[in-house]
C-alpha positions in Angstrom: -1.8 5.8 10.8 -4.1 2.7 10.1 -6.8 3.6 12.3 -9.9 4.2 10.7 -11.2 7.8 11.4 -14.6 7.3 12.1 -13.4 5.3 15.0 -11.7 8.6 16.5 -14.3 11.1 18.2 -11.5 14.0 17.5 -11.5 13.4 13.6 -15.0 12.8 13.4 -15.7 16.5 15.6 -13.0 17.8 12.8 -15.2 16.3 10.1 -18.6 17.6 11.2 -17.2 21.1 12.1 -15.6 21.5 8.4 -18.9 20.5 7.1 -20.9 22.5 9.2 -18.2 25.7 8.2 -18.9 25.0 4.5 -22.9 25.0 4.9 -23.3 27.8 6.8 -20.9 29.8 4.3 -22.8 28.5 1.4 -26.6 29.0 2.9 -28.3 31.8 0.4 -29.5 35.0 2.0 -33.0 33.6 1.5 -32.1 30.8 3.8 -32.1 28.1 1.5 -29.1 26.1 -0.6 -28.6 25.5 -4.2 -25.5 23.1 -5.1 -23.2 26.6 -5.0 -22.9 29.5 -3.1 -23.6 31.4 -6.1 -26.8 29.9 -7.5 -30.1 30.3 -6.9 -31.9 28.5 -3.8 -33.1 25.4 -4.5 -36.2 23.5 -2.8 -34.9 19.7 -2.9 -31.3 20.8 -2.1 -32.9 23.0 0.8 -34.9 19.8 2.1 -31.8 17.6 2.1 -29.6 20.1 3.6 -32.0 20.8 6.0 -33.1 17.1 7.2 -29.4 16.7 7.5 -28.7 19.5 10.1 -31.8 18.0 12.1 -29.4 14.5 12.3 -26.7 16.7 13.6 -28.9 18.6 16.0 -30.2 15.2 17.3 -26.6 14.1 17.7 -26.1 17.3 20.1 -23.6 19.2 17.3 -23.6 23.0 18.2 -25.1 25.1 14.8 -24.9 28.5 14.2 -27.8 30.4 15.8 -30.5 31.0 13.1 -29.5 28.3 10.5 -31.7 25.9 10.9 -34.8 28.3 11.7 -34.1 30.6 8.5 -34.2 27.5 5.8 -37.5 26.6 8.0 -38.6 29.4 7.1 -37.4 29.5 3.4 -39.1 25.8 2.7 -42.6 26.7 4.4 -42.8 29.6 2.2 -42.2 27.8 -0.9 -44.4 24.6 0.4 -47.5 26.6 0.7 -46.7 28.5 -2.0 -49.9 27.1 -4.5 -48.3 25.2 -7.4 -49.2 26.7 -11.1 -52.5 24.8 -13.0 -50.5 25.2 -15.8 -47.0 24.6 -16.2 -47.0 26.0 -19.9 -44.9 29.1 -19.2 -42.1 26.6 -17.7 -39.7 24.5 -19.3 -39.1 21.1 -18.2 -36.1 22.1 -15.4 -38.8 24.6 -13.5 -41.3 21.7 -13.6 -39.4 19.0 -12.6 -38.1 20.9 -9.4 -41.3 22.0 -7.7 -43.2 18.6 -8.7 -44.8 17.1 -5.8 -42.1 14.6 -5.0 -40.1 17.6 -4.4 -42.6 18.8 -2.1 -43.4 15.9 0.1 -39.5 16.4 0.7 -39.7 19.7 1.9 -42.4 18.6 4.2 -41.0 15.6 5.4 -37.7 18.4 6.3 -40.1 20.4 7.6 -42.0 17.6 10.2 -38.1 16.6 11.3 -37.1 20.6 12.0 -40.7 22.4 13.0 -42.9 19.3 13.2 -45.9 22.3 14.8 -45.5 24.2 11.3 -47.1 20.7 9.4 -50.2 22.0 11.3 -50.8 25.5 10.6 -53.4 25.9 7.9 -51.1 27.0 5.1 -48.9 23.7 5.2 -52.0 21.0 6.4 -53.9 22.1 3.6 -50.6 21.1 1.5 -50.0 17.7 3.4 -53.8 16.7 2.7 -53.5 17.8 -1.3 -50.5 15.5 -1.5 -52.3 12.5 0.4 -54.9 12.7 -2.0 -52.5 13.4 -5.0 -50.4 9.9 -3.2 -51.1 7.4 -6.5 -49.2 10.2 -8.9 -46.0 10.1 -6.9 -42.8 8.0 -6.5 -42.4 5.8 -3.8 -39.7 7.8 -3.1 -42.2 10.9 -2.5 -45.0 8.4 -1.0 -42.5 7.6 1.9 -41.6 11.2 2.6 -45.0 11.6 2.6 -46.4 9.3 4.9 -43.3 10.4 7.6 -44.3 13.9 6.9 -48.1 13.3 8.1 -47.2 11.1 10.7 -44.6 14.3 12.2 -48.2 16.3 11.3 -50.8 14.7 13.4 -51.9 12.3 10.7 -51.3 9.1 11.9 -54.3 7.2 10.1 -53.4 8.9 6.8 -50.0 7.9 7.4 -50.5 4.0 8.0 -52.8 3.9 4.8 -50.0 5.2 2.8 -47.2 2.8 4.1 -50.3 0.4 3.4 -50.0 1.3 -0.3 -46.2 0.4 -0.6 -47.8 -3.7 -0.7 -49.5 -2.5 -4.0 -45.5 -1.4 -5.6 -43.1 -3.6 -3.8 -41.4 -6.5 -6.0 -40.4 -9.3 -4.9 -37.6 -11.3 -5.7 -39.1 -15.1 -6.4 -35.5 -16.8 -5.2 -34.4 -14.8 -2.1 -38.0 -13.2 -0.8 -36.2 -9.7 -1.3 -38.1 -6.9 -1.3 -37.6 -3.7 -2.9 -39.4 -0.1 -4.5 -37.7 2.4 -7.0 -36.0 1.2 -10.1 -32.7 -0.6 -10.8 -32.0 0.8 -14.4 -32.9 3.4 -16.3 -33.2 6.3 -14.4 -31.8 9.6 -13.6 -33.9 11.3 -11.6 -33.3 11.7 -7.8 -36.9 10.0 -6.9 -36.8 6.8 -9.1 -33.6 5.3 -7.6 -33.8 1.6 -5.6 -31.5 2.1 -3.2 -32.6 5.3 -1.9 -36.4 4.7 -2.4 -36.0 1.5 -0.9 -34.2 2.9 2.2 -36.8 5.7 3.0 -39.6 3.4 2.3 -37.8 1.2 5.0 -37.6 4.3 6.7 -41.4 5.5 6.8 -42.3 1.6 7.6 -39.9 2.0 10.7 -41.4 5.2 11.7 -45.4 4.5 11.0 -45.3 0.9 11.1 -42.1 -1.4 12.3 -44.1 -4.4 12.2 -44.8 -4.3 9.1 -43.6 -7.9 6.7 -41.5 -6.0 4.6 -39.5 -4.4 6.6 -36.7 -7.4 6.7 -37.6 -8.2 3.7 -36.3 -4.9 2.5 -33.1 -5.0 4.5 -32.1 -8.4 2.8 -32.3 -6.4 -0.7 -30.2 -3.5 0.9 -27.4 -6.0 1.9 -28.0 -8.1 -1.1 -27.1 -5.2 -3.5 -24.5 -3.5 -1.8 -21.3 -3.2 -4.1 -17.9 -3.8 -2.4 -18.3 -1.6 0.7 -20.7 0.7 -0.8 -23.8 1.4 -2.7 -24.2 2.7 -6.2 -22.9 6.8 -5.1 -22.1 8.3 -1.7 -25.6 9.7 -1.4 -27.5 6.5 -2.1 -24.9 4.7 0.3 -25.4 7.4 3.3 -29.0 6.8 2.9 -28.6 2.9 2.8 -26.4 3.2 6.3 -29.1 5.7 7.8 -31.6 3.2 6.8 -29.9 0.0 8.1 -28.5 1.5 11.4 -31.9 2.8 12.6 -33.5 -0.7 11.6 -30.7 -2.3 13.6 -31.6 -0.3 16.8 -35.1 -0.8 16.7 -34.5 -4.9 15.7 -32.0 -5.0 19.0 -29.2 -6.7 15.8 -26.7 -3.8 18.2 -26.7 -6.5 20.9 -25.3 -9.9 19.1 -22.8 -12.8 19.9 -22.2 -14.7 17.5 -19.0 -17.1 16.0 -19.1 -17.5 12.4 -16.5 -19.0 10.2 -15.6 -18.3 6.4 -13.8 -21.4 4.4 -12.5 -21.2 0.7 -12.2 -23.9 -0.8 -12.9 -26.4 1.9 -9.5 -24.3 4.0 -10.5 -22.5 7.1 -9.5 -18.6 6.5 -11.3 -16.8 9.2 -13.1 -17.2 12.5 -14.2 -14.4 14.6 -16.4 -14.1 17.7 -18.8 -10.8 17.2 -21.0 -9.2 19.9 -21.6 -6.1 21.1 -18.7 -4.4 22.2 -16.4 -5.4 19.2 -19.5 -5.1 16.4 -18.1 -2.1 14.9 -14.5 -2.4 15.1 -14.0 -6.1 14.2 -11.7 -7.2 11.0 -14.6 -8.5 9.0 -12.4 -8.7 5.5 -11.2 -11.9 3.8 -8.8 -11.8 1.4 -7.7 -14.5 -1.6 -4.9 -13.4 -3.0 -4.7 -13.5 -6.9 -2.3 -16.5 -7.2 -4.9 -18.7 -5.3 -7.5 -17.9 -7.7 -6.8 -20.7 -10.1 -8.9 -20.5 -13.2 -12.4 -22.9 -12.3 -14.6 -23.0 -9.9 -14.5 -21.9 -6.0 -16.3 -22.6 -3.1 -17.0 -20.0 -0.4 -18.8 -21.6 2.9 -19.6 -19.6 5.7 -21.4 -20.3 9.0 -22.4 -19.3 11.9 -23.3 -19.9 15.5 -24.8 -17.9 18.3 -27.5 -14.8 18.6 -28.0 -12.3 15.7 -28.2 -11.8 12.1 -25.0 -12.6 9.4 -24.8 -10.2 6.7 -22.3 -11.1 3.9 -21.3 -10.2 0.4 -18.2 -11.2 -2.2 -16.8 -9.1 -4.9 -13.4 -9.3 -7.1 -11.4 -7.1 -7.9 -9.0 -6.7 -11.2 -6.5 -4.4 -13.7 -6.7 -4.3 -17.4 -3.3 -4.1 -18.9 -4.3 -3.2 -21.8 -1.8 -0.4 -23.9 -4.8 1.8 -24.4 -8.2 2.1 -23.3 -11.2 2.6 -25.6 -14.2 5.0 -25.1 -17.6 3.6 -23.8 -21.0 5.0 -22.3 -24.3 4.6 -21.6 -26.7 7.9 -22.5 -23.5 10.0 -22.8 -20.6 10.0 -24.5 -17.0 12.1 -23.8 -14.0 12.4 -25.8 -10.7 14.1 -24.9 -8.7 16.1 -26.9 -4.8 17.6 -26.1 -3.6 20.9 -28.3 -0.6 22.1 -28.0 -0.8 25.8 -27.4 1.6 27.9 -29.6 1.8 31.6 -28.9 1.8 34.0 -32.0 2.2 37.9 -31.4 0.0 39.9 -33.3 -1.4 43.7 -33.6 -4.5 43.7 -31.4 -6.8 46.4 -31.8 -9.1 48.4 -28.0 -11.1 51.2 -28.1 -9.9 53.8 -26.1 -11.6 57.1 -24.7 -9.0 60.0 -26.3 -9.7 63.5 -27.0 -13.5 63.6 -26.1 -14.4 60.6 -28.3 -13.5 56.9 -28.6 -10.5 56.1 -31.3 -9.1 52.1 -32.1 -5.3 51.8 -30.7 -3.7 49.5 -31.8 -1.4 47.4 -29.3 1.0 43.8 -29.0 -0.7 41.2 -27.9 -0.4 36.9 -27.3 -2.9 34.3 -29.3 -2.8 30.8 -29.2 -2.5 28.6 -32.2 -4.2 24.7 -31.8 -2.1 21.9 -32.8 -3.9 18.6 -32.0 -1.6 16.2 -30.0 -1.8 12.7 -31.1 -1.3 9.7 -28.9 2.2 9.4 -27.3 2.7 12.4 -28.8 5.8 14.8 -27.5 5.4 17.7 -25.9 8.2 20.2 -23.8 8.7 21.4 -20.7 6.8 24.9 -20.3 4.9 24.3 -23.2 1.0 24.9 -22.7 -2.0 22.2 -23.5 -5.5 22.9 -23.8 -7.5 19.7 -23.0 -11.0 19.7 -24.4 -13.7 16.9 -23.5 -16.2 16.9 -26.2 -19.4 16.0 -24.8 -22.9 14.3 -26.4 -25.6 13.3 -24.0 -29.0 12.0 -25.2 -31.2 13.4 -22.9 -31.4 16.2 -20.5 -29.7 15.1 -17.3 -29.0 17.3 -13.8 -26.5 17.1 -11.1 -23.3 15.7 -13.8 -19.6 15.4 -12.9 -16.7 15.4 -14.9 -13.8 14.2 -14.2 -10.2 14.5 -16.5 -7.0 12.9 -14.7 -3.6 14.7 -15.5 -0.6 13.6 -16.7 1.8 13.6 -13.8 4.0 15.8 -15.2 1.4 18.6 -15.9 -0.5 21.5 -13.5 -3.2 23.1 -14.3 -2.1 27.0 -15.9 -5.2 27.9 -13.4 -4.5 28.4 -9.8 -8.0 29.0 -8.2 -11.0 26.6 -8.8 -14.2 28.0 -9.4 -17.0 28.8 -12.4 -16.2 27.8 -15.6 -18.7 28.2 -19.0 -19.1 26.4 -22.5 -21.3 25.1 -24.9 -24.5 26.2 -23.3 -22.8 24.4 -20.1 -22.5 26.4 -16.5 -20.3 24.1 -14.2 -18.1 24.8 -11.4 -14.2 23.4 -11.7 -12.2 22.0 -9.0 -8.3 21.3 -9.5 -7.7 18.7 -7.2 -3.9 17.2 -6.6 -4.5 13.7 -9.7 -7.3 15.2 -11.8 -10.0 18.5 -13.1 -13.4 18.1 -12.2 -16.6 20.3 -13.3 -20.1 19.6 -11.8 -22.3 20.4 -13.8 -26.2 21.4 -12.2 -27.9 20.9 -15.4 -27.0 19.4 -18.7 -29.3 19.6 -21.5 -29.4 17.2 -24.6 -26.9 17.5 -27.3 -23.7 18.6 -27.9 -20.8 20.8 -25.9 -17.4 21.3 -24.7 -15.8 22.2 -21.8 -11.9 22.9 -21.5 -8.8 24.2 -19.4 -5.4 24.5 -20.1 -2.3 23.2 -18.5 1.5 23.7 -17.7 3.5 21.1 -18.9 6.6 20.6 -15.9 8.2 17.4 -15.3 9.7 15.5 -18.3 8.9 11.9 -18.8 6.4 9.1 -20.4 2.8 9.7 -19.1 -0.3 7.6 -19.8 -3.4 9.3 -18.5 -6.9 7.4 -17.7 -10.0 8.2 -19.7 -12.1 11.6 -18.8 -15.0 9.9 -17.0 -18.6 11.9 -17.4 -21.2 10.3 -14.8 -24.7 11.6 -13.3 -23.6 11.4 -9.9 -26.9 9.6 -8.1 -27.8 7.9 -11.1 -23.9 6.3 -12.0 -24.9 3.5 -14.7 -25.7 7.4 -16.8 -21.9 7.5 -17.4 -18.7 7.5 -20.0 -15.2 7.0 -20.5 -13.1 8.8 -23.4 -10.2 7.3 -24.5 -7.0 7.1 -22.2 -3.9 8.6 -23.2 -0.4 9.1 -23.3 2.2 12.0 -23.0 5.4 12.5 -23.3 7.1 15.7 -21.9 10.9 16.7 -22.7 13.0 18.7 -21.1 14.5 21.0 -24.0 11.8 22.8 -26.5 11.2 21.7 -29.7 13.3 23.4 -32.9 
C-alpha cells in the first residue's frame, strides 16, 4: 500500500501482460483492430495499436507469434491500396478515415514494425505521393510523414519536411514557446496541440535533434500540462513518450541539482535531485486550504546545480452547491429517472399450429413511465430507467458517456456489452460508481441512450451530472443536471 505501481517491475509485467491478453483477443481475423472486437478493422486504430506493440517489442515484452506480422500485413494492403479520385459514393465517416493523415500513420507503423516494406514498389510509390501531397496535411500527418521516409531510405525528403514545420510553428511572444496543432476547436484526432506537438518533437528528434525548436517545444509541453496530466490519457501518453525520449537524447537523465520552493516568503521544500532518485523523489507541495487567505500569494522557487527545473501550479476546489446545473460545449446531455411500474396485460405471438401459423394469446409484463422529479422517492426493489437525452451539433467520433449511480442502486443488467438507440451504436460498461457507453461515431442531432436499474439500499442519494465528452478532444463536452434520490425500504401504497 502507498507505493506507486509503476515503481514495481511485478505490477508493471501484470499491467503489460493484461494489456497484451486484451489485444490479442480483440485483433480482427484480418489482422487489424477497430475500437471492439466486434467492429470492423479500422486503419488509424490498426496504426496505433500497431506502433504500440513495436514499443513493447523494443522493451523485450514476449508477443504472441504472428501478431505483429499479421496487422503488418493488414496496413500494407490497405496503404497501397490506391485512394478513390472521387469520394462521391462515400459519406463523410468513409472519407475522413482513409484521408492521407490516416495514411502517413499507417506508414509511419509500418517503418517502426517492417521498416524494408517502406521500400517495395507498392508502398514507396505511396510515401513519395504523400511527400508531394505534404502542404495538404496536418502537422500531425507531416511528422508521421517525415519519420516514415526517414524509416524508408528517404533521408533528404525527410529533413525538408521537418524543414517545413518553421513555416507552421507559433510562437509564444512572452515565453519563446513553441508549438503546432490547435488549442481549441477541434475534434479530430490530427488537429490536437498536445499530440501534434509531441510527434512533431518526435520526427525533429528522429530526422533532426538539432533542430531550434526542439526545446522550444518541450517548454510548451511542460507549460501546458494540467495537474499531472495532459488534456486525455492518449494525448498525455504521447506527451511522456515525447518528453522521455527528448530527455535521453538531451542527457536531462543524468542531473544534480538542489532547488527550493517558498510560499509566501516560508521555506516548504528542499530536495537534492540527480540521477538515482529522479524518478522516485517526492516532488509535491502542498498548501493546505486554511493557509490560502483570500489575496495574493507568492510562489518562489530556485535552484542550484546541473540540469533542467520543470515546474507547474494548479488549485484544486469543491462546489457545495445543493444542485448542479447542465452545461456544454458542442453537446448537450440531460438525465431523466422513470420509475418503472409493471402492468400485466394479454400479449399476443404467432405460433406454428396445425400446419399454419395462428395468434395465441398469452400473460405478459410492460412497464409504465412515471418521470421521477428531483429528491423524488422511490422503494426498495422498485425499477428506474435512466435516459440521457443527447443533442450534439456536429458529427463527432470516438464519444464517451458517463452516468454515476445512486449508491443505493445496481444496474438490472449483469453483463456489459452492445447497447443501441437513436441512430446511436455504443458499447456499455457497468463499472462499480457509474454506466458508461463509448460511442465510435456520433452524428449530428438528436438521441437517447438508456438502461434500467435496481433500486437496493434505502437512504438519501445525490448523484453527479451524466458527463458526455469526445474523449481526445475533452473541451467537446457536457454535464446534465445532478440529482437526488431517495430510496425506502417499504413500497409505496
Amino acid at each position: 500500500m502507498g507505493r506507486n505501481p509503476i515503481y514495481s517491475d511485478a505490477e508493471v509485467e501484470k499491467m503489460i501482460a493484461a494489456g497484451v491478453k486484451r489485444l490479442k483477443d480483440m485483433q480482427h481475423g484480418d489482422g487489424g483492430w477497430g475500437w471492439w472486437k466486434k467492429d470492423r478493422s479500422n486503419p488509424y486504430m490498426t496504426a496505433y495499436v500497431l506502433s504500440g506493440l513495436v514499443v513493447a517489442r523494443e522493451c523485450d515484452v514476449k508477443l504472441p507469434a504472428g501478431m505483429i506480422e499479421r496487422a503488418a500485413d493488414r496496413l500494407a494492403k490497405q496503404a497501397a491500396r490506391p485512394r478513390p479520385a472521387d469520394y462521391s459514393v462515400y459519406d463523410w465517416w468513409y472519407r475522413h478515415v482513409d484521408d492521407d493523415n490516416t495514411r502517413a500513420y499507417m506508414l509511419y507503423a509500418l517503418g517502426r514494425a517492417k521498416p524494408a516494406v517502406l521500400k517495395e514498389k507498392r508502398l514507396a510509390g505511396e510515401l513519395q505521393r504523400l511527400f508531394k501531397a505534404r502542404d495538404d496535411m496536418t502537422d500531425y500527418g507531416r511528422a508521421l510523414l517525415a519519420m516514415a521516409l526517414h524509416a524508408g531510405g528517404k533521408a533528404k525528403q525527410a529533413k525538408i519536411v521537418v524543414e517545413n514545420f518553421e513555416n507552421t510553428v507559433t510562437i509564444d511572444a512572452k515565453t519563446g514557446d513553441a508549438h503546432w496543432g490547435r488549442i481549441r476547436g477541434w475534434w479530430y484526432w490530427y488537429h490536437g496541440g498536445v499530440e501534434t506537438t509531441s510527434w512533431v518533437l518526435q520526427a525533429m528528434l528522429t530526422v533532426s535533434p538539432d533542430d531550434k525548436h526542439v526545446p522550444k517545444a518541450v517548454q510548451w509541453l511542460v507549460h501546458n500540462r494540467r495537474e499531472l496530466h495532459w488534456y486525455n490519457t492518449k494525448a498525455t501518453a504521447m506527451a511522456v513518450y515525447a518528453l522521455a525520449r527528448y530527455a535521453k537524447v538531451a542527457g536531462e537523465v543524468d542531473c544534480d541539482q538542489t532547488y527550493v520552493v517558498r510560499v509566501d516568503n516560508a521555506q516548504r521544500f528542499t530536495v537534492r535531485v540527480t540521477k538515482e532518485n529522479l524518478f522516485t523523489f517526492d516532488s509535491h507541495v502542498v498548501v493546505p486550504a486554511d493557509q490560502l487567505t483570500p489575496g495574493k500569494h507568492t510562489i518562489a522557487v530556485t535552484r542550484k546545480g546541473k540540469g533542467n527545473l520543470y515546474w507547474g501550479a494548479y488549485v484544486r476546489y469543491f462546489d457545495l452547491s445543493d444542485r448542479i446545473e447542465a452545461a456544454g460545449n458542442k453537446v448537450a446531455v440531460a438525465r431523466k429517472y422513470f420509475r418503472l411500474v409493471p402492468e400485466k396485460f394479454q400479449n399476443t405471438r404467432h405460433v406454428w399450429k396445425d400446419g399454419k401459423h395462428v395468434e395465441e394469446k398469452f400473460p405478459d409484463t410492460r412497464f409504465k413511465k412515471e418521470p421521477l422529479a428531483f429528491g423524488a422517492e422511490i422503494a426498495s426493489g422498485e425499477m428506474v430507467e435512466v435516459r440521457m437525452s443527447i443533442e450534439a451539433d456536429d458529427n463527432f467520433e470516438y464519444m464517451v458517456f458517463e452516468d454515476p449511480k445512486p449508491a443505493g442502486c445496481e444496474p438490472y443488467r449483469l453483463v456489459s456489452g452492445s447497447s443501441y438507440g437513436g441512430g446511436v451504436y455504443a458499447n456499455m460498461e457497468l463499472r462499480d460508481t457509474k454506466v458508461v457507453f463509448f460511442a465510435t461515431w456520433l452524428p449530428r442531432g438528436k438521441r437517447d441512450l438508456s438502461y434500467r436499474l435496481v433500486c437496493e439500499q434505502p437512504g438519501t442519494f445525490r448523484v453527479l451530472p451524466s458527463a458526455a465528452e469526445a474523449m481526445y478532444t475533452p473541451w467537446v463536452e457536457a454535464i446534465s443536471d445532478s440529482a437526488k434520490l431517495t430510496i425506502t425500504e417499504k413500497p409505496r401504497k
